[in-house]
N, C-alpha and C positions, 0 to 999 in steps of 0.2 A: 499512189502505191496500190497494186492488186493484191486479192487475197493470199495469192502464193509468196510475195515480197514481203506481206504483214508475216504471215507465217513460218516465215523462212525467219526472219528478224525476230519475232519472238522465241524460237527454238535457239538461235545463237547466243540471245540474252540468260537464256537460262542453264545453257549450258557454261556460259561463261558466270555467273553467279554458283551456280555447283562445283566448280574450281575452281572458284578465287578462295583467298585463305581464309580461315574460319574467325579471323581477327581476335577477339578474345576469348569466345564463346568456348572453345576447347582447351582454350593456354590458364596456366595459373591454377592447375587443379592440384598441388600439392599445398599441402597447410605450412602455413609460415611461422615462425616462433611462437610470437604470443598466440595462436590458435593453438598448436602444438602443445605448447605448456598447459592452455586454460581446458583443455579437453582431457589431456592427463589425468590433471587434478579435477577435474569429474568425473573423471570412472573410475576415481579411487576412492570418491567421497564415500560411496556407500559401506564400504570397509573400512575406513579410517576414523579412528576412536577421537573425538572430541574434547579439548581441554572442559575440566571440572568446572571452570568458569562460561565457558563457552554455551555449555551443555544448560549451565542454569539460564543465561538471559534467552535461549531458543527456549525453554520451556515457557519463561516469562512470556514469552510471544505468542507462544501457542496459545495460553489460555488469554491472551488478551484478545485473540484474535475471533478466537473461537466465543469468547462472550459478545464482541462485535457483531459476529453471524448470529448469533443467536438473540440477541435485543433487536439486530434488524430488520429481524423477521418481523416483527410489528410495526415498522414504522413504512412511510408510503413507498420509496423505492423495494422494501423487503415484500412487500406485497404486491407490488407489481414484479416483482419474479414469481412469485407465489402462480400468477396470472398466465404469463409466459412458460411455466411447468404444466397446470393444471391444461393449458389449451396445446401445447407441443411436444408433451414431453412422455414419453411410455415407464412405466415403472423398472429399474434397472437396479445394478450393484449399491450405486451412490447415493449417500443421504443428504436430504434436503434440510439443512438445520431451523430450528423453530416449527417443523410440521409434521405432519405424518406420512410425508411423500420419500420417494426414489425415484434416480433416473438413470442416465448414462451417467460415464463420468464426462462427458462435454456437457451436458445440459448442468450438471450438478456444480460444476466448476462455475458456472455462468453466474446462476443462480447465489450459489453460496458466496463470490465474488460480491455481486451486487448489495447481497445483505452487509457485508463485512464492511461496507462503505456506504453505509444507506446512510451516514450521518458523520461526525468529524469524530468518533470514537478511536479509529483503529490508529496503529503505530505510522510514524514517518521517519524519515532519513533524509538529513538536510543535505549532507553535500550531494546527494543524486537528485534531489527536489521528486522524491516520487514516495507514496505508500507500500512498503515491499509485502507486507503480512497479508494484505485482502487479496493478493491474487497470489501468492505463494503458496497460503494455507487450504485454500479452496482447492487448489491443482493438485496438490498433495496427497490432500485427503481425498477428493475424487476418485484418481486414478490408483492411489492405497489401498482403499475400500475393493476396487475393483479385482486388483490383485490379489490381495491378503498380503500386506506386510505388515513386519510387525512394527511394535513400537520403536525401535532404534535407529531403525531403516529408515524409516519415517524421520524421527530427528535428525537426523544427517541428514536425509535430501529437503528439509525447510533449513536448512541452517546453508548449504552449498546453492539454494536460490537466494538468498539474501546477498551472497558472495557475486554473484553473476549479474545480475541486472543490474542493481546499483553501481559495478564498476566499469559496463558499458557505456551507461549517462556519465559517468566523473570523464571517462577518454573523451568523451564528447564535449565536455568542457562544464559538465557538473552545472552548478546553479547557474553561470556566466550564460550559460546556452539557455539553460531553462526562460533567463528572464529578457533571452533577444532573442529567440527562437517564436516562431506561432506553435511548432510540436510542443506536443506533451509529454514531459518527460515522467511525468507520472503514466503514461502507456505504453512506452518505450522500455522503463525499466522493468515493469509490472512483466509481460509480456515475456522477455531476455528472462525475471528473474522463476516466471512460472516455468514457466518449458526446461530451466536447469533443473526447478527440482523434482517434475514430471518424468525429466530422464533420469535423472537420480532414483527414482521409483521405479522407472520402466527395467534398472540394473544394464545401460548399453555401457558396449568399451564404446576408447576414444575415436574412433571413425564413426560409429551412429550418433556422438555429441557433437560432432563438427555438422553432420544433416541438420541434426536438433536447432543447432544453433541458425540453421541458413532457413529454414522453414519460419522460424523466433523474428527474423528479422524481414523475411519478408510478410510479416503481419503486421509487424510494427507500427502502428499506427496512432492516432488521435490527435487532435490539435486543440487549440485551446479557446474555444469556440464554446467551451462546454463552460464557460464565467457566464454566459446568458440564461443556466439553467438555474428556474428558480428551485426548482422539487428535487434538486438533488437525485432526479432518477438518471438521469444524462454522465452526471457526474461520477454516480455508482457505476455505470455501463463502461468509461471513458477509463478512472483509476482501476478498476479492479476486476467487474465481468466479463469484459474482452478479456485483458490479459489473461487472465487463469484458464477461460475459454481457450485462448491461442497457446499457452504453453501445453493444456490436455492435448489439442489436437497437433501440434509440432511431433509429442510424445510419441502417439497415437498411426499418426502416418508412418514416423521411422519402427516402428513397431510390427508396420504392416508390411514391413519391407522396400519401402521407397527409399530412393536415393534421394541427394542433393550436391550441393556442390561444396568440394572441400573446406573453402576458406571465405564465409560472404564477409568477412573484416580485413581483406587487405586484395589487392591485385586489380585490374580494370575493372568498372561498374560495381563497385563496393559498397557495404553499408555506410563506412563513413564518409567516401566520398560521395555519396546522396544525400546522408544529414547534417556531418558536422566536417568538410574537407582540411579544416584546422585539428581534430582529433590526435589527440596524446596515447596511440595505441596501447603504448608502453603501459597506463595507467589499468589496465586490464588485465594485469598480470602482478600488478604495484604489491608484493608483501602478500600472495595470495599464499594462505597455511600460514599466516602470521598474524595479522589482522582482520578478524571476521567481523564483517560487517553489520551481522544481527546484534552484535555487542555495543557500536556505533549505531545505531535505530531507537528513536526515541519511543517512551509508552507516554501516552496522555494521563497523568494523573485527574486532569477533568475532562467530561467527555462534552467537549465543546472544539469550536477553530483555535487551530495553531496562535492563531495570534491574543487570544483570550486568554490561551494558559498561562501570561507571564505576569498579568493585570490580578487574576484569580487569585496567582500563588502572591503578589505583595499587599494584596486584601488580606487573607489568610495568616501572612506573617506578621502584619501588623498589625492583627486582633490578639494574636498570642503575645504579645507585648505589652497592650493595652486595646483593654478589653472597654470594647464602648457596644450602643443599641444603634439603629437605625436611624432612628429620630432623633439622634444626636449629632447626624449626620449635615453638615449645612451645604459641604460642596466636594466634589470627587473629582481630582482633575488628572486624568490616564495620558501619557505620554509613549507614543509607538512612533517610528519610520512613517515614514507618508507612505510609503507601498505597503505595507503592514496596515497601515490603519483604513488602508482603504478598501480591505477584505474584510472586514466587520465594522464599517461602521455603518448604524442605523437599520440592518439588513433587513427582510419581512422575517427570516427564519432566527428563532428562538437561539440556535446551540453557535448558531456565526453573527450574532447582535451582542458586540460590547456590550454598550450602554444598556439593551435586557439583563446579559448574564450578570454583570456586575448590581448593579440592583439586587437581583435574585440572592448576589453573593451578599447581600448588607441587610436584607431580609432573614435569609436562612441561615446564614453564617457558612454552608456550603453550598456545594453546586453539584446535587444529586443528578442521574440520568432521565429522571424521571421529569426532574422541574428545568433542564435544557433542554426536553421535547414539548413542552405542556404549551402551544401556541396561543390556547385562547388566553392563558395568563398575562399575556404581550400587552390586552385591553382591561388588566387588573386594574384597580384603582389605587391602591397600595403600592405595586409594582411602578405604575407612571411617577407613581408621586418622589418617588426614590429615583427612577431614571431623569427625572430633571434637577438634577442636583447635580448629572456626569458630564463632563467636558471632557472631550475628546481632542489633543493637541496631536497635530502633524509635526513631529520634531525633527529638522533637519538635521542636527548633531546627531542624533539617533541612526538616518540614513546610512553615514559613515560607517557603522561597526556592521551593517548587514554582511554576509548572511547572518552573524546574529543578533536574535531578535530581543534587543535589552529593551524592559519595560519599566515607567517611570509611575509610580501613584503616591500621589498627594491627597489626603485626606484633612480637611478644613472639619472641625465638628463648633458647636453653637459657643461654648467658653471662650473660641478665640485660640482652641491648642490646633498645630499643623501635625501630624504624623507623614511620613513619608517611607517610600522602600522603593530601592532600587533591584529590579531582577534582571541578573548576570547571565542567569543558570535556571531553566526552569525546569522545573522538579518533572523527573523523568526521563530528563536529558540523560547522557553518558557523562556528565559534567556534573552532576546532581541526581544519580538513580532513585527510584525505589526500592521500597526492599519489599522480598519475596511477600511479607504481609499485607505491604500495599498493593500491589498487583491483585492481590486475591480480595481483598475486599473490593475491589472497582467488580474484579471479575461475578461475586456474588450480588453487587449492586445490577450485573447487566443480567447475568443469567435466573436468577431466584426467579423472577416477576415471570418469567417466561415457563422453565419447564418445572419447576417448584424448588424447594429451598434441598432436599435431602440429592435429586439428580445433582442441583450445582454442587454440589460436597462431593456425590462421587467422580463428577468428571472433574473438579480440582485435584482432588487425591491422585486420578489417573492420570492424569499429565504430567505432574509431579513425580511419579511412578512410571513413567513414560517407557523405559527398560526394560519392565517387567509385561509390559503390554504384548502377548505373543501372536494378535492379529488385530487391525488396527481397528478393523469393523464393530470389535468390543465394544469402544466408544457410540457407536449410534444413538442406542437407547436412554446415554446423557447428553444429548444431543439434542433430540428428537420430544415435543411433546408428546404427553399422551394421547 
């Protein structure tokens, strides 16, 4: 072949590629039901008045969420954001909680993300298997701050991210997927549920929520890779930095006027047909304006791993029954799921170590935030002497009832009496809440130590007050140390 037959051939290849048909790339650009409906109901969220019930357990979140950011600012992942601001980050609208910095609102979302998960404090939601509050609340407030909205506005778009991401992981097949999937559905939802309520701040109708959402899901990412992380900085990056990061900048693009493509959840080359091509699309729309999902999000009554709160609260209630010391202690035998128990047991880190926190719990009688971070105590003498006394059993009857996570504790003391408790329901669930009392004292256990005792009173008062809030940025300076 000469160069004029090469050339001649290449010219007919490409014109016959410029007229063949566009195969999907251009077909399917109108939104299909459930897009339709779930973008509706986002662009009306920021005007639609909240049930009295509703409106308490989002404030409940807020401040949990917000004392998670603000405790996490001392522990190792909250200062390695701390790290990543001070070396990349220009001083901007958004507050960096626990400091006395600003950035953008992408740097600030990252940051505040990462804190809100530096450690196993913050809220979860089982049937999405993901943390919705560390990357909801950070995108929020980022992009809030930046705007000025006020306090209500604000509630309403953390309450419609909590709505959105959790019930894009459930269409996906919820915990089923989580636990045969290598993705993370903790970055998946995170991600889906930051960028709702980033749009919900940014105030788009429903044609800029449909971008929202296709920009949300091409970020979509993480996998679950992040079990090898011991320092929990990886982990902070994975549930909650990215995402809130990815929902400011979804926000942010369609803001800037970029387009996307109508509908990334149904038609060729799809979000579900990439992650889950079994996906119950239907489930993304299931009772939405009926069932809010921040009402179903658990709080952590202790600020330790999911699988410690259940062992904790039948420690806890079978002291209030009968009241014994430590040293009367002869043997502690905890009963978890084998999947369950094999996320704390023995770990190096204090707050996801059984066999530590329980100790701690038969030592202190609680389990303060201060003495779930205290790692040199791991090599107390006192504390060892307690943790060999705990037995940790892998119970396959247990297995059965997952997703939840029933906890068994037997307690042997030196007389020869057994005490025992079963937990069904642990305190904090939607099966077992807190009440507004308890939330606040966890939240003055996170925040006091950090920006002093009087700041955490005004920003509990303020979140509480949340209505009256008439620019969101009020809040900073209970936020922010001195």
């Amino acid at each position: 072949m000469n160069r004029r037959d090469f050339l001649g051939l290449t010219a007919a290849a490409a014109t016959s590629l410029s007229l063949a048909p566009a195969r999907s790339f251009a077909q399917g650009s109108a939104a299909g039901p459930e897009m339709k409906a779930l973008c509706d109901y986002m662009s009306a969220a920021r005007t639609r008045a909240l049930p009295a019930e509703v409106a308490e357990h989002a404030k409940h979140h807020i401040l949990d969420t917000l004392g998670s950011m603000i405790s996490g600012s001392e522990l190792p992942p909250g200062l390695a954001a701390q790290r990543y601001i001070r070396a990349n980050a220009a001083p901007g609208k958004a507050t960096i909680a626990g400091t006395t910095f600003t950035a953008s609102p992408v740097e600030a979302a990252l940051a505040n993300g990462v804190m809100a998960h530096a450690d196993e404090t913050d809220d979860s939601h089982s049937p999405s298997r993901s943390h919705p509050g560390c990357s909801v609340i950070p995108a929020a407030l980022a992009l809030g701050e930046d705007l000025g909205i006020d306090g209500t506005h604000f509630l309403r778009a953390v309450t419609l991210g909590y709505d959105i991401g959790t019930r894009v992981v459930m269409a996906m097949g919820g915990a089923d997927f989580s636990y045969e999937s290598v993705l993370s559905t903790h970055s998946i939802a995170g991600t889906f549920c930051a960028s709702a309520a980033a749009a919900c701040v940014a105030g788009f109708d429903a044609g800029r929520m449909r971008w929202v959402l296709d920009y949300a899901a091409q970020q979509s990412s993480g996998f679950i890779v992040w079990r090898r992380d011991i320092d929990h900085i990886e982990k902070g990056f994975v549930f909650a930095g990215m995402p809130a990061r990815n929902g400011v900048t979804s926000a942010l693009l369609v803001r800037s006027d970029w387009n996307g493509v109508d509908d990334v959840f149904s038609g060729a080359d799809n979000f579900f047909l990439a992650y889950a091509p079994k996906a119950a699309t239907g489930r993304l729309v299931e009772r939405l304006g009926e069932r809010y999902e921040i009402a179903g999000t658990d709080i952590k009554k202790w600020t330790v791993g999911s699988p410690i709160q259940g062992p904790l609260d039948a420690i806890y209630a079978i002291r209030s029954k009968h009241s014994f010391e430590a040293d009367q202690v002869r043997r502690v035998t905890v009963h978890l799921a084998p999947s369950v128990a094999a996320v704390v047991d023995n770990r190096d880190i204090p707050d996801i170590c059984l066999q530590h926190m329980v100790a701690v719990m038969l030592l202190d009688k609680t389990a303060s935030f201060h003495a779930a971070h205290d790692k040199p105590r791991m090599q107390d003498a006192a504390i060892l002497k307690e943790r060999a006394k705990i037995d940790l059993v892998r119970d396959e009857d247990l297995a059965k009832l997952l997703p939840v996570r029933v906890a068994i504790v037997e307690i042997e003391l030196a007389d020869g009496s057994r005490l025992s408790e079963r937990v069904t329901a642990v305190r904090g669930t939607p099966r077992n809440p807190m009440s507004r009392e308890e939330v606040i004292d966890k939240a003055r256990d996170l925040i006091a130590p950090v920006v002093g005792r009087d700041k955490a009173e005004q920003l509990i008062k303020s979140v509480y007050e949340i209505e009256s809030v008439t620019d969101i940025r009020t809040l900073r300076p209970f936020i922010q140390r001195a």
